[in-house]
TORVO-504213 format. One record per atom (N, C-alpha, C, O): atom name; x, y, z. Coordinates in nm, 4 decimals. Atoms other than C-alpha are relative to their C-alpha. Last residue first. Example, Ala and Ser with C-alpha at 12.3 -4.5 7.8 and 13.67 -1.06 7.14 Angstrom:
<recs>
  at         X         Y         Z
   N   -0.0820   -0.1190   -0.0060
  CA    1.3670   -0.1060    0.7140
   C   -0.0770    0.1090    0.0730
   O   -0.0261    0.2198    0.0899
   N    0.0890   -0.1190    0.0000
  CA    1.2300   -0.4500    0.7800
   C    0.0900    0.1200    0.0000
   O    0.1936    0.1181    0.0665
</recs>
This chain:
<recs>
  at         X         Y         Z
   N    0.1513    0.0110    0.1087
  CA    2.6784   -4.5293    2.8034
   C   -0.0367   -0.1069   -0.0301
   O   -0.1360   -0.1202   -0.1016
   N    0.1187   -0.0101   -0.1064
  CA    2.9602   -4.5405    3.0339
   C   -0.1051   -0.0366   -0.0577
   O   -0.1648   -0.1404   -0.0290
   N   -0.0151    0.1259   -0.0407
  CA    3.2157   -4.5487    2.7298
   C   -0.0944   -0.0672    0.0891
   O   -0.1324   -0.1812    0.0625
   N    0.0262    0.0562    0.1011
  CA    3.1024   -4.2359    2.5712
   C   -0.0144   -0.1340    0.0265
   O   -0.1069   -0.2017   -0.0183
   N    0.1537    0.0045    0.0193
  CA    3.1191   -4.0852    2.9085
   C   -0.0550   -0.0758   -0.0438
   O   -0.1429   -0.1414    0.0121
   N    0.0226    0.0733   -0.1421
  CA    3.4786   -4.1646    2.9645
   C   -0.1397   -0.0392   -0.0103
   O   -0.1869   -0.1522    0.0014
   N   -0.0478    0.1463    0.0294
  CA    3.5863   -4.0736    2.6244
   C   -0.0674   -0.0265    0.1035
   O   -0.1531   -0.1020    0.0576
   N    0.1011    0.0134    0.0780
  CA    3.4428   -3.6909    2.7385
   C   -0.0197   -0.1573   -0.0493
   O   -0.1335   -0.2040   -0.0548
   N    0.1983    0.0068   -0.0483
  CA    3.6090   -3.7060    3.0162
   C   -0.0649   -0.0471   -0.0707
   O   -0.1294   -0.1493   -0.0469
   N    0.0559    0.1234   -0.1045
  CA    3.8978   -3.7806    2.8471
   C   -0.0826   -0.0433    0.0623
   O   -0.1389   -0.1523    0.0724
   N   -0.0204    0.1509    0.0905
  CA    3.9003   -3.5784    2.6202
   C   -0.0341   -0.0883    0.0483
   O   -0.1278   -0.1663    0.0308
   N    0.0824   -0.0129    0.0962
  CA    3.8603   -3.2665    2.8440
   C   -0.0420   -0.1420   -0.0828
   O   -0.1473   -0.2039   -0.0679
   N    0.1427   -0.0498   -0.1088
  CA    4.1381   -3.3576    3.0321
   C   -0.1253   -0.0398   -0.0263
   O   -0.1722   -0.1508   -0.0014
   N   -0.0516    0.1430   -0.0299
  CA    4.3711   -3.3961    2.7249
   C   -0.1253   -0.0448    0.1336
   O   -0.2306   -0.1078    0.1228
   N    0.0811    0.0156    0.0845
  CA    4.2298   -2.9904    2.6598
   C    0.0100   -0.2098   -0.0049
   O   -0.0834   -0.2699   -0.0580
   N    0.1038   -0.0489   -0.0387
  CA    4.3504   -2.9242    2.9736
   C   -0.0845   -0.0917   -0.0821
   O   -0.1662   -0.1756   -0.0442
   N   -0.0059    0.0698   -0.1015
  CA    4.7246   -3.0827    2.9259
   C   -0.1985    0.0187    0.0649
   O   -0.2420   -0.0555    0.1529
   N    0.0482   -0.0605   -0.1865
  CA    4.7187   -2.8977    2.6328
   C   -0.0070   -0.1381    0.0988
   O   -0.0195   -0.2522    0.0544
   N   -0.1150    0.0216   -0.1118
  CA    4.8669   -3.1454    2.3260
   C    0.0142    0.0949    0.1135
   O    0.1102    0.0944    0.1905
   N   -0.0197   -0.1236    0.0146
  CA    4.5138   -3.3055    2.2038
   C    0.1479    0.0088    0.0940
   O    0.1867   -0.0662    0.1835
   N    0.0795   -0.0557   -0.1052
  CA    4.4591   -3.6895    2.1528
   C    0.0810    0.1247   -0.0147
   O    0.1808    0.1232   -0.0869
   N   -0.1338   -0.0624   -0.0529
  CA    4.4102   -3.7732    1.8213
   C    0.0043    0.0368    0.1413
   O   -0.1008    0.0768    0.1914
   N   -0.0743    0.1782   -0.0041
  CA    4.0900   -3.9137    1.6862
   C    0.1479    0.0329    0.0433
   O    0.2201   -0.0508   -0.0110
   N   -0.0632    0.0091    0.0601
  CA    3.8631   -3.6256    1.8194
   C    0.1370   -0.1061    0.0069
   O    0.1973   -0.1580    0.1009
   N   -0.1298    0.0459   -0.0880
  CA    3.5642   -3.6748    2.0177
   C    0.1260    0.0140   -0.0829
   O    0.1131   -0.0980   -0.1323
   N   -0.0617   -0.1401   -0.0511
  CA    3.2137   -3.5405    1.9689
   C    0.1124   -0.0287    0.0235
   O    0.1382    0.0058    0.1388
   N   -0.0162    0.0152   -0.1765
  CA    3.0781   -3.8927    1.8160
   C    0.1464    0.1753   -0.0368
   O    0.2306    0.2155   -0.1170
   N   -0.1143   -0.1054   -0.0674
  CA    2.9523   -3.8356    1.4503
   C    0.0180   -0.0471    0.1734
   O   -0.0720   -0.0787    0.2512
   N    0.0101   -0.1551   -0.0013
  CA    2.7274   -4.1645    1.4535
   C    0.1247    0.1037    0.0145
   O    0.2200    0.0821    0.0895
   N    0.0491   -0.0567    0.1326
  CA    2.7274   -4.5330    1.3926
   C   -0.0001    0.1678   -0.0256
   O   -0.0115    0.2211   -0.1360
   N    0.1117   -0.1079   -0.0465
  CA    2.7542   -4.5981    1.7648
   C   -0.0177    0.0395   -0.1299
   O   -0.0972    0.1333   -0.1328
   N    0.0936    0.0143   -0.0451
  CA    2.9662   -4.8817    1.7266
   C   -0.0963    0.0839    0.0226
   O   -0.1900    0.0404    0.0895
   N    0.0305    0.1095    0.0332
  CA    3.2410   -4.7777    1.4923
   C   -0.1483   -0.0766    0.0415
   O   -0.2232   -0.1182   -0.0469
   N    0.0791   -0.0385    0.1316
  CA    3.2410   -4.4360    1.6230
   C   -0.0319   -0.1209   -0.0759
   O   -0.1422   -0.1123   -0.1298
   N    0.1443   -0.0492   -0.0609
  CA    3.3094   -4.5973    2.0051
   C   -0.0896    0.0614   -0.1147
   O   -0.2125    0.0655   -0.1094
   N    0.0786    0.1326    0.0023
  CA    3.5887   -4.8613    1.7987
   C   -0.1789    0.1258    0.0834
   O   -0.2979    0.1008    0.0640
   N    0.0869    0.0496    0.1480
  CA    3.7242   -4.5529    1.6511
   C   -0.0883   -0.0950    0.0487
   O   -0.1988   -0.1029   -0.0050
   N    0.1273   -0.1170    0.0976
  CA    3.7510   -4.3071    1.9572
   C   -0.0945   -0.1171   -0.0653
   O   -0.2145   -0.1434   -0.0578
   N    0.1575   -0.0007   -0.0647
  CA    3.8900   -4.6545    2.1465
   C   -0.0635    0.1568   -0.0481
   O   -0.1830    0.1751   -0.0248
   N    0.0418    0.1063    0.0228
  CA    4.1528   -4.6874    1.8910
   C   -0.0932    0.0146    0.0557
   O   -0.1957    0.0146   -0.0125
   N    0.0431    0.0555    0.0960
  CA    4.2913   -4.3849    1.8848
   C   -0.0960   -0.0297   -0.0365
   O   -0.1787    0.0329   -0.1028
   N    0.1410   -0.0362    0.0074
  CA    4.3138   -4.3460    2.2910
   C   -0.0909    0.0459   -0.0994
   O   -0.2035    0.0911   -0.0791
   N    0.0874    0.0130   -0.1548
  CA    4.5557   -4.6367    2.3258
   C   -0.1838    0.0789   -0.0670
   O   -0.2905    0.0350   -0.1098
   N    0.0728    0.0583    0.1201
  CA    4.7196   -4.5267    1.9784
   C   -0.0966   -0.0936    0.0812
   O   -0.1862   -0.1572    0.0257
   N    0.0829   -0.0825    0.0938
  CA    4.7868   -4.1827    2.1553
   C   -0.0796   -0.1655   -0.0478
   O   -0.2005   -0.1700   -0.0703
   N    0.1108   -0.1230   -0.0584
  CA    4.8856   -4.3129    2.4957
   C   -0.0775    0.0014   -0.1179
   O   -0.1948   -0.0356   -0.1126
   N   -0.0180   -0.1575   -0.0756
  CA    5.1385   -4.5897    2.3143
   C   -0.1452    0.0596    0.0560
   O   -0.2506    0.0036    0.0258
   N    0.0917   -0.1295    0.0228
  CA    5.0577   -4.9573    2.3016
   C    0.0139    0.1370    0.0496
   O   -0.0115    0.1777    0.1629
   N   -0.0504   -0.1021    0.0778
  CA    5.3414   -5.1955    2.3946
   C   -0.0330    0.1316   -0.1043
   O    0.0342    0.2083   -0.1733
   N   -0.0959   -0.0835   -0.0234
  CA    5.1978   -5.3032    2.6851
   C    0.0916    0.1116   -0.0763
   O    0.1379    0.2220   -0.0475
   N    0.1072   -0.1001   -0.0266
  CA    4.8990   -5.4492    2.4890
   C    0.1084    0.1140    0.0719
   O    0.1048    0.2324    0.0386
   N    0.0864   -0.0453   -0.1277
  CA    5.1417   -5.6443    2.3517
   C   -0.0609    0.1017   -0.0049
   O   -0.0569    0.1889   -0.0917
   N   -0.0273    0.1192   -0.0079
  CA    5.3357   -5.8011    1.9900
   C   -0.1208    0.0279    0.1625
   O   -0.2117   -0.0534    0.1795
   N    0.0787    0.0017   -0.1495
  CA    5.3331   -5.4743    1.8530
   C   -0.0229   -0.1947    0.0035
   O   -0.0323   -0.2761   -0.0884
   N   -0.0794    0.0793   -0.1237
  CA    5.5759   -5.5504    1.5383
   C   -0.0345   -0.0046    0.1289
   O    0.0312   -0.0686    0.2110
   N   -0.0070    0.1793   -0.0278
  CA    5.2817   -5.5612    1.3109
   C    0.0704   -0.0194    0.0881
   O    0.0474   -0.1108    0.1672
   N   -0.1434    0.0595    0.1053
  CA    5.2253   -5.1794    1.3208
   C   -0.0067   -0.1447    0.0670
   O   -0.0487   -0.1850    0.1755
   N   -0.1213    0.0807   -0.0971
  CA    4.8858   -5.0748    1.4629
   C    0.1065   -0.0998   -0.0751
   O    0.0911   -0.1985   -0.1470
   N   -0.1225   -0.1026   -0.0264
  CA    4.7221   -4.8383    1.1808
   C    0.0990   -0.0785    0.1398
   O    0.2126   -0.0435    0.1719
   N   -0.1373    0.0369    0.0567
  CA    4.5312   -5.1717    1.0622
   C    0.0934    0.1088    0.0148
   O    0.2014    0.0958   -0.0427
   N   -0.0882    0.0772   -0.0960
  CA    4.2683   -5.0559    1.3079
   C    0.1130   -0.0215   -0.0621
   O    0.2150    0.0123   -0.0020
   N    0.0303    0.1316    0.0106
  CA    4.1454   -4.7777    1.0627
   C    0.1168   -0.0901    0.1334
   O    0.2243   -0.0571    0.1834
   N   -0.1232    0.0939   -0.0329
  CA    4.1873   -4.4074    1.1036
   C   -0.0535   -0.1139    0.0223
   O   -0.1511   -0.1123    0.0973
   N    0.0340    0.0748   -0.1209
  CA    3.9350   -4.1773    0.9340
   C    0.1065   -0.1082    0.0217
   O    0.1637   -0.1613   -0.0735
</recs>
């Protein structure tokens, strides 16, 4: 499982957050808070469909 301390020290901004460690972080913090398997994988996928998909699904999680 991926921990926050995976953001390297020299980030200094939010700007300087890639895509992946963007949508990382908000898996962990939504498994973090919800205590539960969450349907979402901590990576994001490299289809353009399956990225899609993800997202939605992130979207939901967040809604809730």
């Amino acid at each position: 499982m991926n921990t926050f301390s995976d953001i390297e020290d020299e980030i200094l901004s939010l700007k300087e957050f890639s895509t992946e460690l963007i949508v990382s972080s908000a898996v962990q913090c939504i498994k973090t808070i919800l205590k539960e398997d969450v349907d979402l994988p901590n990576t994001l996928p490299g289809g353009m469909s399956a990225r899609f998909r993800m997202g939605t699904g992130l979207a939901n999680y967040i809604q809730v």
